[in-house]
N, C-alpha and C positions, 0 to 999 in steps of 0.2 A: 348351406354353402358358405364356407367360409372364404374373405377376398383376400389376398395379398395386403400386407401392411398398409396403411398412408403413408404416403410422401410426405402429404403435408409443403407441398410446394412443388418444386420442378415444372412437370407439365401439367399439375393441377393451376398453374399462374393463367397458363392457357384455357383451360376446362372455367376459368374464372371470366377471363376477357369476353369468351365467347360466350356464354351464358348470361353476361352482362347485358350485352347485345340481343342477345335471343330472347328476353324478357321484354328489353328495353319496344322490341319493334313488335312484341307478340300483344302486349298488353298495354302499349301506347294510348294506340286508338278506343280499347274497349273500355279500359277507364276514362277515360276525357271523353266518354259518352253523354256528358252531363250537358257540354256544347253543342251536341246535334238531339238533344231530350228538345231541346228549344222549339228546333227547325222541324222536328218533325210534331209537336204540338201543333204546328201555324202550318203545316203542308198536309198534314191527314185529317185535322179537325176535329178530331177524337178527345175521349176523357184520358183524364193522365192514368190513370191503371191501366186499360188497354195500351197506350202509349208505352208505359217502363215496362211491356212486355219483349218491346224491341231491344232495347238498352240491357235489360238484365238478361235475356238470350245470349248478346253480346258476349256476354262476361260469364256465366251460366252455364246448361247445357241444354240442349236442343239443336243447335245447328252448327253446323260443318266447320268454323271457322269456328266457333267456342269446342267441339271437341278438338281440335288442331292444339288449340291454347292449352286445355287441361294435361295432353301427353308432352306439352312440349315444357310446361311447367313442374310434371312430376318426374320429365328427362333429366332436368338444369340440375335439379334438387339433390336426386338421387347421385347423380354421378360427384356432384359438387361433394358431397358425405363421402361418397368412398376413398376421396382423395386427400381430405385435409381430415384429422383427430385433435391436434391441441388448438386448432387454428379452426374450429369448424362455425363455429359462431361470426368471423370475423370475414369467413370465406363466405358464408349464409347470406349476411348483412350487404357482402358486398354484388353478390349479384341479385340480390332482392330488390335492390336501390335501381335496379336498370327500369323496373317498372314503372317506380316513383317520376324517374327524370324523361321518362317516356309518358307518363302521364301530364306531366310539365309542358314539356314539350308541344307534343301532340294537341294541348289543349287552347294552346296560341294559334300553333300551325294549323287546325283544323278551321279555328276564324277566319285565318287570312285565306286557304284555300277555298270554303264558302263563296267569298267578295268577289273570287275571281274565278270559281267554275262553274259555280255552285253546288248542292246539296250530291248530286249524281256525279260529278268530276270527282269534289272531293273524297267519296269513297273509293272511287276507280285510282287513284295515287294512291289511296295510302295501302291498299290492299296491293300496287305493284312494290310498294316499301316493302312489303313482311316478306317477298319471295326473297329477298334477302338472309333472310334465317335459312336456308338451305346452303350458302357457303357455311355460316357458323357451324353446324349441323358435322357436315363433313370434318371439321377438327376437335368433336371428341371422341377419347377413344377410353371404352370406361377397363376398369381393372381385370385381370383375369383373376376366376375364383385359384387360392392360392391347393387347393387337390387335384385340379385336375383339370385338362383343357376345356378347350371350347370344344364340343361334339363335330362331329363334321359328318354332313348331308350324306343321305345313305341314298341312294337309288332306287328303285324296283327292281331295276334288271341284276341288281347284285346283291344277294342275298345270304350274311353272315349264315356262318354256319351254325349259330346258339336260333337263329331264326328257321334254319333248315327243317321240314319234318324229318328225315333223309340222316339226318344226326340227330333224334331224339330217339334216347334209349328207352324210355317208358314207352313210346308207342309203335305196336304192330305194324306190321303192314298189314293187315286186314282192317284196324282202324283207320290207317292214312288212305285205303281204298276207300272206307264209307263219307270220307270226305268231301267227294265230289261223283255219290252214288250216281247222279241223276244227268253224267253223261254218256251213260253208260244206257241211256233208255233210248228207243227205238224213236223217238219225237226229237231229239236233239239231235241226231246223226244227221237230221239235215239242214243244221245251220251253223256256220262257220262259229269256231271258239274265236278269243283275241288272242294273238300273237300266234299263228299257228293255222295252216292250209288244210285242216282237218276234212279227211273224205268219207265216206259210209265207211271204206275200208280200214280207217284204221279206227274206227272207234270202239270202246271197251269191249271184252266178251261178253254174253248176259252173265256166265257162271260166273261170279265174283273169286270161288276159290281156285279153278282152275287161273285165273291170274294173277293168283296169288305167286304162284311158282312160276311164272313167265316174267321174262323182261318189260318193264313197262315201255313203252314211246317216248320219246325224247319232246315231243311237244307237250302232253302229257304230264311229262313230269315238270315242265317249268310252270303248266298251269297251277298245275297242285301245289307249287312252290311258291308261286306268287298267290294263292289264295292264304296259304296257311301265313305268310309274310303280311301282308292284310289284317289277318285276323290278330297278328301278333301286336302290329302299329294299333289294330284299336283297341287292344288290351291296355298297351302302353300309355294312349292316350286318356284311356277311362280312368287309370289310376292313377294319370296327375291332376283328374281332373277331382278326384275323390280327394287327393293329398289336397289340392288347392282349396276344397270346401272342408276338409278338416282345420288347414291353418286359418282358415278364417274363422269359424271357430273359436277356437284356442287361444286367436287375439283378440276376441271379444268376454273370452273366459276373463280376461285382466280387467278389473275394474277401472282404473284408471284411464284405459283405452276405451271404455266405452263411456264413461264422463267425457273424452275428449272429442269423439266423435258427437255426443251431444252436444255440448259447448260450441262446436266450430259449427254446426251447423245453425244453431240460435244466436252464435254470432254473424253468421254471414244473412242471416232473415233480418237481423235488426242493425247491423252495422255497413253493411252493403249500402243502402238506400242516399245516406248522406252526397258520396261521390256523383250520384246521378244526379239528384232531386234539388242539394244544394243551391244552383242558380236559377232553380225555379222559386225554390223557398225566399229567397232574397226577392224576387219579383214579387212573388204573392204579399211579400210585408212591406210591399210599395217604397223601394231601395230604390232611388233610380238610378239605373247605368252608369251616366255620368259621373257618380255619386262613386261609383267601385272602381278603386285605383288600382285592383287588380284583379283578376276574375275568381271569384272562390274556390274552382276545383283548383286552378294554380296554388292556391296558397297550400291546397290539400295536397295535392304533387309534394312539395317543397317538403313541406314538415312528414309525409308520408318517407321520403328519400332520409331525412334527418333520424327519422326516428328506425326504422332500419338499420341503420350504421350504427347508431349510438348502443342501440339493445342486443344486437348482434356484436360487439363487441362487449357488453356490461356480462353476455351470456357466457364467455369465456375465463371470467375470474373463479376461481375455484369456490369463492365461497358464497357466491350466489345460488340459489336455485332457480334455476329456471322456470321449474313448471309452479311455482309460485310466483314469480315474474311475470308468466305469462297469466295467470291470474289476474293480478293485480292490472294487467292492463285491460283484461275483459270490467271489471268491476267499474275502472274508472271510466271506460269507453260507455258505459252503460249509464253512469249519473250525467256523462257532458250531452247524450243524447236528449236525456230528461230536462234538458236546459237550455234544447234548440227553440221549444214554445215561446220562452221566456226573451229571447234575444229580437229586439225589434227595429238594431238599428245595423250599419253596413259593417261596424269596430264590431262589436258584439258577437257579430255573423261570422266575422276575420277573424276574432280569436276560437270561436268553438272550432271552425275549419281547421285550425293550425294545430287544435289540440287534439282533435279526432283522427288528423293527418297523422301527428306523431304518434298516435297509440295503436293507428291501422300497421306501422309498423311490427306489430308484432311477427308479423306476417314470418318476418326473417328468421325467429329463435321458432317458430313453429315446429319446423324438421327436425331443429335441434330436440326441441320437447319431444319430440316422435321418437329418435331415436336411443333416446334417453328410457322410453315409456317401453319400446319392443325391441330393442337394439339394430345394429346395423342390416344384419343378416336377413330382418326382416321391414325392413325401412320400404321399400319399391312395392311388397306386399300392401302393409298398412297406411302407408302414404297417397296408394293410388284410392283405398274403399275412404280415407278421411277425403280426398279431393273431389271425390263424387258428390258425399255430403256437403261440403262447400259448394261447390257447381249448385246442386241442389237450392241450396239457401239464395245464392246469388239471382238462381231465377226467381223465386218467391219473393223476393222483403221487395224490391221495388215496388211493383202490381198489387203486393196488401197494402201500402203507405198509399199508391194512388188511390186504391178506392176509396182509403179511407178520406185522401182529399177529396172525391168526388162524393160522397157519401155527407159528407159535417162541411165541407166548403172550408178547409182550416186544414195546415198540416199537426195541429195542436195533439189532438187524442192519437195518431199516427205514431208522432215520434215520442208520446208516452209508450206506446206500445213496443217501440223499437229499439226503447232501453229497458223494458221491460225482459223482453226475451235474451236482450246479450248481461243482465243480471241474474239471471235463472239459469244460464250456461256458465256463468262463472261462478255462483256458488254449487252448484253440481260437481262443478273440476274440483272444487277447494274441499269440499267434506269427502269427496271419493279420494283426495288425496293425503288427509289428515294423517299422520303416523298413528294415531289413537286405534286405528281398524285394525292394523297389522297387531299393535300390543295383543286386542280383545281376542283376535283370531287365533295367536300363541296360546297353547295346553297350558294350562298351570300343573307343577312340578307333583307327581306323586308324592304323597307326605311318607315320611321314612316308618318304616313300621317300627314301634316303640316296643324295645325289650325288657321284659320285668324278669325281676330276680329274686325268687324267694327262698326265704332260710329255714330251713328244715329246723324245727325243736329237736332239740335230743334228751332223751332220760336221763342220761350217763352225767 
């Protein structure tokens, strides 16, 4: 399916506003999860693995308000690409940033509502907040495919003629009678069909061929019509459903797409955990409160929103690549982890936050990389099986880092392993994307067949 051009503005300005919004209120609360990781440590008395099962659920997939998140983030994405092309990086950037400043936000706001309703008030506001995302919701309107409309709802009771048996030239009427041989048996005469006041009397002959030549019933024939209409829908149905597990497929035949589904998902196992865990990691290295002039996930917010804008726009210069971009920011996301053991004091804490903030960023050229890697056409495709494996990760890296605090009493060997994993997803993306594959993959050229010429002696 191909869509109508980008605007590249107009009422993509809109598709941008409200998207902004839709993130900002969708993923406020589930990243500044890191403020209620606290609360619910000191109210269920649990080990922190079990604990960041609540928190990465959140953010994850398993329940009703994190699948909400997932379609409402692969909605903003998708629609946000079909509307802007030279601008798409810069449109990316900017409604990825709603999360960021909603992570900000939401991570103040959640303390203060605490103080004053406590733990059970506070989630009952912020959850009447996100019904908000239902006006956004209603102002976008995504592109029409530029072939051909939008289908429109077909009924039962009315039934195209390409769907009729009644108009199919290949088939008899003696086959369209064996259709529905088995109303014609003496055991169904006496139970009402649907749609239709059927009595012993009018039901089929037994001779099938003397009915051949008779008029059928007019009840009769609409049954027939709607079964064989039935059978047509789940013909239809099976082979989008067969098209849907062929393209999926075929986007995993691309090497490149399946490094990147690896990579996002070992980045979300090991780069996830920081936005939770962070203000526990400051307590466990005996930070005290008073000591943090500003709360850690904030500072994560902040550089998380900075770094969005910044990369989302860097991804629009022509001679950048992006997906070596986004590389570069798994690799480096991957040594700052390896150097959260190391930081012992509140500075230390505030700069890995701010640097991990900006390189969670990437978040924004992601799409971009997506549709760069499968093109537009199949962006909503591939975007939704990559965000499953994200979901995926989001639930898992939390609840490994816990145990492994509970496990060693130290988040030390933890968040080795959680730069571990987002450094094996980026060098995975970078050798699947080397140009060196494609050279080795190219025939080399048949060699030209070599002509000889020989001179005949003569006597003469």
């Amino acid at each position: 399916m191909e869509f109508q051009k980008s605007p590249d503005g107009g009422w993509g300005w809109v598709i941008v506003v409200v998207s902004f919004f839709t993130q900002f209120l969708c993923y406020g609360s589930p990243l500044a999860v890191g403020v209620l990781y606290i609360e619910w440590l000191d109210a269920f008395g649990e080990g922190k693995g079990k604990t960041a099962w609540v928190g990465s659920l959140a953010s994850g997939v398993g329940l009703l308000a994190s699948l909400g998140c997932g379609l409402l983030y692969t909605a903003t994405v998708t629609i946000t690409c079909q509307y802007f092309d030279s601008r798409r990086g810069l449109a990316l950037g900017l409604i990825s940033t709603g999360s960021s400043v909603g992570l900000f936000i939401y991570a103040a706001l959640q303390k203060v509502l605490i103080e004053f309703y406590g733990l059970d008030g506070c989630l009952l506001i912020v959850g009447a907040l996100a019904l908000n995302i239902l006006a956004c919701g209603s102002l976008m309107r995504p592109l029409q495919s530029s072939d051909r409309c939008f289908p429109e709802k077909t009924a039962p009771e009315i039934v195209p003629d390409t769907y009729s048996m009644y108009n199919e030239k290949e088939k008899s009427l003696e086959e369209n009678m064996n259709l529905d041989r088995g109303y014609g048996s003496e055991d169904k005469c006496n139970s009402p069909l649907p749609n239709s006041d059927w009595t012993r009397e009018t039901c089929l002959p037994k001779n099938l061929t003397a009915a051949a030549h008779t008029k059928e019933p007019e009840p009769y024939k609409k049954v027939v019509e709607q079964t064989y209409f039935c059978k047509q829908l789940a013909k239809r149905k099976w082979q989008l459903y067969r098209n849907y597990c062929g393209e999926t497929v075929s986007l995993f035949k691309n090497k490149v797409f399946s490094a990147l589904f690896i990579a996002i998902l070992l980045f979300d196992i090991g780069g996830f955990p920081p936005s939770l865990l962070m203000e526990d990691v400051a307590r466990s290295s005996n930070v005290m409160e008073e000591d943090r002039a500003m709360p850690l996930i904030s500072i994560f917010g902040i550089m998380t929103a900075v770094g969005k804008l910044l990369l989302g726009i860097l991804a629009d210069f022509k001679w950048v690549n992006t997906l070596y971009l986004y590389v570069a920011t798994l690799i480096i996301t991957g040594l700052a982890l390896c150097a959260i053991p190391l930081a012992k004091s509140y500075v230390t804490l505030a700069i890995l936050s701010g640097i991990l903030g900006f390189l969670t960023g990437n978040w924004s050229i992601f799409p971009y990389v997506t549709t760069k890697t499968v093109g537009i056409d199949k962006l909503a495709h591939a975007y939704g099986i990559l965000m499953f494996f994200a979901g995926l990760g989001n639930s898992l890296g939390p609840p490994i880092v816990g145990w492994f605090y509970d496990w060693t009493q130290t988040y030390d060997i933890a968040f080795y392993f959680s730069g571990f994993c987002v450094l094996l997803g980026g060098f995975i993306l970078l050798f699947a994307a080397l140009p060196c594959w494609d050279t080795c993959n190219k025939r080399l050229p048949k060699p030209v067949p070599t002509t000889f010429f020989y001179k005949v002696a003569s006597n003469v």
